[in-house]
Every structure is written in C-alpha cells, then in structure tokens.
N, C-alpha and C positions, 0 to 999 in steps of 0.2 A: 210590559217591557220595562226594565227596571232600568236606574239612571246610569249611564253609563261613568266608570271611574278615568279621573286621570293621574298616572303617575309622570313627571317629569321627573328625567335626565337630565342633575346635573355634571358631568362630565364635563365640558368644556367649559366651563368654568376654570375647573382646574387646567385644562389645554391653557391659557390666557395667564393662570398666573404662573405656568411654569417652562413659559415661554422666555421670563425674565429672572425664573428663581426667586423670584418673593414670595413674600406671605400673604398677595392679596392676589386678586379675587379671589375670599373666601369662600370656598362649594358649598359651608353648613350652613354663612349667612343668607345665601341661594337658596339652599332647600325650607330655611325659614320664612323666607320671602315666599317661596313656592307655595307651601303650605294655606299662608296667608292668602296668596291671590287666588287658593280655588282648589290647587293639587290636590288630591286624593292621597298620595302618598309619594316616595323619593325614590327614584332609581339611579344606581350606579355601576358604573363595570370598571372591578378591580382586575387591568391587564397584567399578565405576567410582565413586561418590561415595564411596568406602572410607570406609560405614558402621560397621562395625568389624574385620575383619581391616584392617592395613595391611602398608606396601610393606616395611616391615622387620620386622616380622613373617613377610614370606613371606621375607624373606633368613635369617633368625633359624630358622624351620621347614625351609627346603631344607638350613642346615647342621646341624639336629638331625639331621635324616634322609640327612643321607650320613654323619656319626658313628658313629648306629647302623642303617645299611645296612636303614631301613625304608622304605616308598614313601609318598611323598607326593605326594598327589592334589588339581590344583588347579585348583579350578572357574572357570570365566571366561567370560566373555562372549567371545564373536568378533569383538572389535577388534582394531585395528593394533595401541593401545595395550597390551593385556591377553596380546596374541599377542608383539609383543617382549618381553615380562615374561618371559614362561613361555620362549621361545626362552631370555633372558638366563641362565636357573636351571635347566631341563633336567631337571623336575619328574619322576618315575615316569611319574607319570601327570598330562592335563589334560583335566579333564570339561567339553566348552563346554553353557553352558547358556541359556535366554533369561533377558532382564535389562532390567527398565524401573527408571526412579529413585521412580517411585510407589508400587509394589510395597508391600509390609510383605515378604514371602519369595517366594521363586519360585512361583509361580501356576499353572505348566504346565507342559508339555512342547516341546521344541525343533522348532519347523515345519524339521525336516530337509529334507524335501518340495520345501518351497516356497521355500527357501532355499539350494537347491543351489548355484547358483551363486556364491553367497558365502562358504559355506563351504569347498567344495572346497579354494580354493589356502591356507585356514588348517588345515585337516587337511593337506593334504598336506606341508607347511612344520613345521608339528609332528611329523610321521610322521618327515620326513628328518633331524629334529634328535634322534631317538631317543625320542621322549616318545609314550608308547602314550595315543591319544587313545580319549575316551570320547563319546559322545553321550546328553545325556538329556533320554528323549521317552517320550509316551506308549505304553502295549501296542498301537498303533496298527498292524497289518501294514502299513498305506502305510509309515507313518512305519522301520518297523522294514527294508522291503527298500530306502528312499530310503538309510537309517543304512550296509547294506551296498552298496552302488553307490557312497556316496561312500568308501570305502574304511577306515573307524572300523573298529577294532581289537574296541571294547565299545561296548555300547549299557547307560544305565542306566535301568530302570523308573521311571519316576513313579507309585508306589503310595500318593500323597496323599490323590486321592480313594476307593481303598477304606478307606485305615488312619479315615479322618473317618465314612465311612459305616457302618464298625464303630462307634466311640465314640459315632456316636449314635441307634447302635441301628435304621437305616433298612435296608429289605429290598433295598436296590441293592447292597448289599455281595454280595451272591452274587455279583451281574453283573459287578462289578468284580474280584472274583476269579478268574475263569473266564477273562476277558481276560487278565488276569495272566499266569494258569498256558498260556493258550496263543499267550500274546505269548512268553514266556521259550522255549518247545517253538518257533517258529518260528525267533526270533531264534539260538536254538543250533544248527537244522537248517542255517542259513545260515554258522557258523562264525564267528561272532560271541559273544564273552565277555561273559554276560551277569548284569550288577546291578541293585541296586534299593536305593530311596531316598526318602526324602520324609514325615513325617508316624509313621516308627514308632515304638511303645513297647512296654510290658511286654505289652499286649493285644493287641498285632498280631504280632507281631515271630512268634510260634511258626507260623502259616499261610503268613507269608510265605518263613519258611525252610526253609520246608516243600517249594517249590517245587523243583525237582532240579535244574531247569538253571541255577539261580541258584549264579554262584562267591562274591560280595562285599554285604555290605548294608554301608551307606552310612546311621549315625546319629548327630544331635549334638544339636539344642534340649530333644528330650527327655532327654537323658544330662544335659545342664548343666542344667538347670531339675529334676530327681532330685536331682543333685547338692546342693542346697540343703539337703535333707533328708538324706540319706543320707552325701554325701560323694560325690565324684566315682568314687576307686577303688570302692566297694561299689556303686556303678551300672552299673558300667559288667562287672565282674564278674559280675551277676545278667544281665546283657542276654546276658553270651558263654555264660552256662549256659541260657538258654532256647533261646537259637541252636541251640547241641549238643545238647539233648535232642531239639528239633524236627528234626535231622537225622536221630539217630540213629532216630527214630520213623520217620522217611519213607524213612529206608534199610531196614530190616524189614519195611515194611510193601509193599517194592517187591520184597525178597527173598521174602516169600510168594507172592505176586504170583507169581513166576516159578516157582517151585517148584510153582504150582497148574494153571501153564498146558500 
C-alpha cells in the first residue's frame, strides 16, 4: 500500500487577509510552511468572484511550485475563463469542480454525468496541455464510470457528507462510508487515481485514510482554522501522522488478511 500524499488548501488564508484588504496573511508564505511541515503538495481554487485566492496569487503559487518542483493543484470551475488561466500556468494538476456564487463552499459533487458534454473539450484541452485533470464528484458509480468515459486522469471523493455525519454523531455515517470505500475500489478497478476531500479533520481523517485505493487527501479549512490555535506547521504535522498511522494500520491489517487466506 503506498504512502499516502497530502495536498493542503491554502484558501483561507486568503479568506483572513481579504477580509481587511491587506497584504497579509500571505497564501505563498502558507503553502511554504505547508510544504515544510509535511504537504505533499498545494491546493487552491481560483473562484470566479475570486472570493479569496486571487489571480496573482495563483501566479505567485505556480512559481513557488516549479522552484520547489512541487505540484500544485488547481481547483476550477469549467469556464473559458478559469480554463485559459490553468492553460496560461500549466498547473500539475487542475481539479474542475462545481461552482455557484451563492455557495458559502463547495456543496457537492460535479454532475460529470450530466455534463458530459461540456466538459469533454475542457478535459481534453487540459489533458493536451500536460495538466493531469481531476474530477470531483460523488462516490456515485454513475458519476464515477461518467468521470472515466470522459477521459479524467483522477477522480476526487466528496467525503463531506460522511466527515459532517461523523461530527454529529448521526448513524448515516456507516452509509456514507461504505460508499466511500466502494466508490474508491470501483473507481481504482477502472484505472483511475483516486482522492478525497471535503470536510476532513482530526476525527475523520484516520477512516478516511484508511481506504487503500486512496493515493492523495485533499485538506485546508480545517488546517487553517487549527492553525489559530496551534500554528499552522504543528497542524498540519499532526494531520500527516494520523494519515501514516492510518495507513500503516490498514496495511497490516490487509497483510493479515492475506496471510489468513
């Protein structure tokens, strides 16, 4: 079972500094920090009302990340506009995701499905400019064989609503995990790199890394909102040791497993 990556979101970071119109809290000094305490790599989603990541920010983040040869992963909506952005910078990676301006955060999952048609020639145009595209949708098998037909590299889980159904304590979190774990086993059988995202913290995060066919989670409101308290680096630190313990649990626990069969 291979080690699993973490990309942190810094996004709210910028939420905080553009809550006052300054120039501080800087997002690139974050995603340096990030780096430092463990990250794997940087994720950001440039909104069309560019709520708080902005456009020089993601210039200021694509050249941290080709300095220090890390990937940066960048969430978008599937506009013209958002698609020439990520064309212009030639990101690792670009996660498309859905995107209304009502929102407070992402709400769901990407009707790949139902939207074939429009995103087709935006995957495709991404794919040929070298940028491994992601999709992120529900553990939904429609949604997950629609994610491979259109030709996505990765699909990333929306584990929002199990990580909420943990926290409060409601008996649907079984339900939602079970999805989970056999959305992730589908989506891998199909040859598709598969992540998850949305809603995790110190409480979730060890089930959800638990999952095998998961290569990358994908967390940032919780790390920055820890951060408060703790500091960024000692957040983000504790998050990469529960990741590796949970792996390393569910790597034994699968080498038994084999050894009994």
């Amino acid at each position: 079972m291979s080690k699993l990556r973490l990309g942190v979101n810094i996004d709210h970071v910028a939420t905080v500094r553009n809550a006052r119109g300054e120039g501080y809290p800087d997002p690139v000094r974050a995603a340096e920090m990030a780096l430092a305490a463990g990250a794997d790599g940087i994720t950001a989603h440039l909104r069309e009302d560019r709520r708080h990541i902005s456009d020089a920010d993601i210039d200021a983040l694509a050249a941290l990340a080709r300095k220090r040869g890390r990937p940066l992963n960048l969430e978008m909506a599937a506009t013209p506009e958002m698609e020439a952005i990520a064309l212009a910078h030639r990101p690792h990676a670009a996660c498309l995701v859905p995107e209304r301006r009502e929102e407070v955060t992402t709400e769901g999952g990407l009707d790949v499905a139902g939207q074939h048609n429009h995103l087709a020639p935006v995957v495709a145009n991404l794919k040929a400019a070298g940028v491994r595209v992601s999709l992120f949708i529900e553990a939904d098998p429609h949604q997950i064989a629609a994610a491979h037909a259109l030709g996505a590299q990765v699909v990333e889980l929306h584990v929002g609503a199990y990580c909420l159904a943990v926290r409060e304590r409601r008996p649907e979190a079984a339900e939602h995990y079970r999805r989970l774990r056999e959305g992730a086993a589908l989506a891998a059988s199909l040859g598709l790199e598969v992540h998850a995202g949305h809603g995790i913290d110190y409480e979730t995060v060890s089930a959800v890394a638990a999952i095998p066919e998961l290569a990358e989670l994908n967390i940032g409101h919780f790390l920055i909102g820890e951060a408060i308290f703790t500091g960024l680096d000692p957040a983000i630190r504790r998050m990469r040791l529960l990741m590796d313990a949970a792996r390393a649990g569910a790597a034994r626990a699968e080498t038994t497993r084999e050894a009994a069969a």
